[in-house]
C-alpha positions as CSV (number, residue, x, y, z in Angstrom):
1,X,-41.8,-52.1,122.3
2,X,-38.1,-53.4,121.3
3,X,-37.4,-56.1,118.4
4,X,-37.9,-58.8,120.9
5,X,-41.4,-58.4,122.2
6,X,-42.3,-57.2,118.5
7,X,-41.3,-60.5,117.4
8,X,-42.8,-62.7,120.0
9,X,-46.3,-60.3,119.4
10,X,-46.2,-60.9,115.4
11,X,-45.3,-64.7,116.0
12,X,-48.1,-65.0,118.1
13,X,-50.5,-63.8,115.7
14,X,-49.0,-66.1,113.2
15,X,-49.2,-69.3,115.0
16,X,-51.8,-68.6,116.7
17,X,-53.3,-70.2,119.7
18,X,-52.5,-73.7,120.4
19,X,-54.0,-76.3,123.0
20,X,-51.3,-78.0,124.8
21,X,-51.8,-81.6,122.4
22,X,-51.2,-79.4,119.3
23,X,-48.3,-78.1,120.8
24,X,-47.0,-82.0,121.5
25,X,-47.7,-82.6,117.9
26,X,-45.7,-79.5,116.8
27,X,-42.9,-80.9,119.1
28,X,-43.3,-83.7,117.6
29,X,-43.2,-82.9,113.8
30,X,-40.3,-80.3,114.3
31,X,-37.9,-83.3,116.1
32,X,-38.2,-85.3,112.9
33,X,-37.5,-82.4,111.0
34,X,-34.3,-81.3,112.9
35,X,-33.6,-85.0,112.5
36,X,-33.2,-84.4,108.7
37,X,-36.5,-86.4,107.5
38,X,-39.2,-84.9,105.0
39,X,-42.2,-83.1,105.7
40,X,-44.1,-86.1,104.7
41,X,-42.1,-88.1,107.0
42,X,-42.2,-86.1,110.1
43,X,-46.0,-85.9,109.8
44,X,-46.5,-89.6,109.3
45,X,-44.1,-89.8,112.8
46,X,-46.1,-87.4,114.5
47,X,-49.4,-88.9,113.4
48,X,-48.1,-92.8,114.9
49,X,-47.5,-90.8,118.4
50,X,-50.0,-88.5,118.9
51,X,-53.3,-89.7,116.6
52,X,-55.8,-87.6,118.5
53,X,-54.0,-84.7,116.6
54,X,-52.9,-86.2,113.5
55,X,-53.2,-84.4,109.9
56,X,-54.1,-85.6,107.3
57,X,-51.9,-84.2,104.2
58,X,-52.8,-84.6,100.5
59,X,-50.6,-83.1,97.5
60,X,-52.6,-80.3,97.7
61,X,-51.9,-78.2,100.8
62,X,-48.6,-80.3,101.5
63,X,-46.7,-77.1,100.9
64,X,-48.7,-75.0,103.1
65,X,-47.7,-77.5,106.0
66,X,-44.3,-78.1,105.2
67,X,-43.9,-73.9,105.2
68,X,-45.8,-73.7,108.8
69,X,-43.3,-76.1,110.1
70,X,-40.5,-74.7,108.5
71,X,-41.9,-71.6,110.1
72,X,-41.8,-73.2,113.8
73,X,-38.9,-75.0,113.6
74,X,-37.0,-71.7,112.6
75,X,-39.1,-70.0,115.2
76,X,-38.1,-72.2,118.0
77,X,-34.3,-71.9,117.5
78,X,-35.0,-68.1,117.4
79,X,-36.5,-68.4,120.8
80,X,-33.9,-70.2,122.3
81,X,-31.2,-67.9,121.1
82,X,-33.1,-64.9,123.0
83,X,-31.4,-64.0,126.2
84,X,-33.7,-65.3,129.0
């Protein structure tokens, strides 16, 4: 295996399988994210669009969610920089 597919393999363990509404709501949260707004901002966003997937975030695992986006987001600009 090169770097490449041994990312894409460890990235896919780590995010895991994802039905194509989750994936929306990923979308979703990331684009208010790259738009500069807080974790706790983005989600509330995502949540008004897409309500059959919306989370529901206390104090308490906050920073778990804002590090699995901060995970995608980085991990989508990583995929669009590799050469198609």
């Amino acid at each position: 295996m090169n770097l490449v597919e041994d990312y894409i393999k460890r990235s896919k363990e780590l995010i895991g399988d994802r039905t194509k509404s989750e994936i929306q709501y990923d979308n979703e949260v990331i684009r208010w994210l790259q738009k500069g707004k807080s974790i706790k901002k983005a989600i509330t966003k995502a949540n008004e669009k897409c309500p059959d997937e919306a989370l529901d975030v206390s104090i308490d695992n906050l920073g778990d969610v804002a590090a699995h986006y901060e995970y995608l987001k980085n991990h989508e600009d990583i995929v669009n920089k590799m050469p198609k």
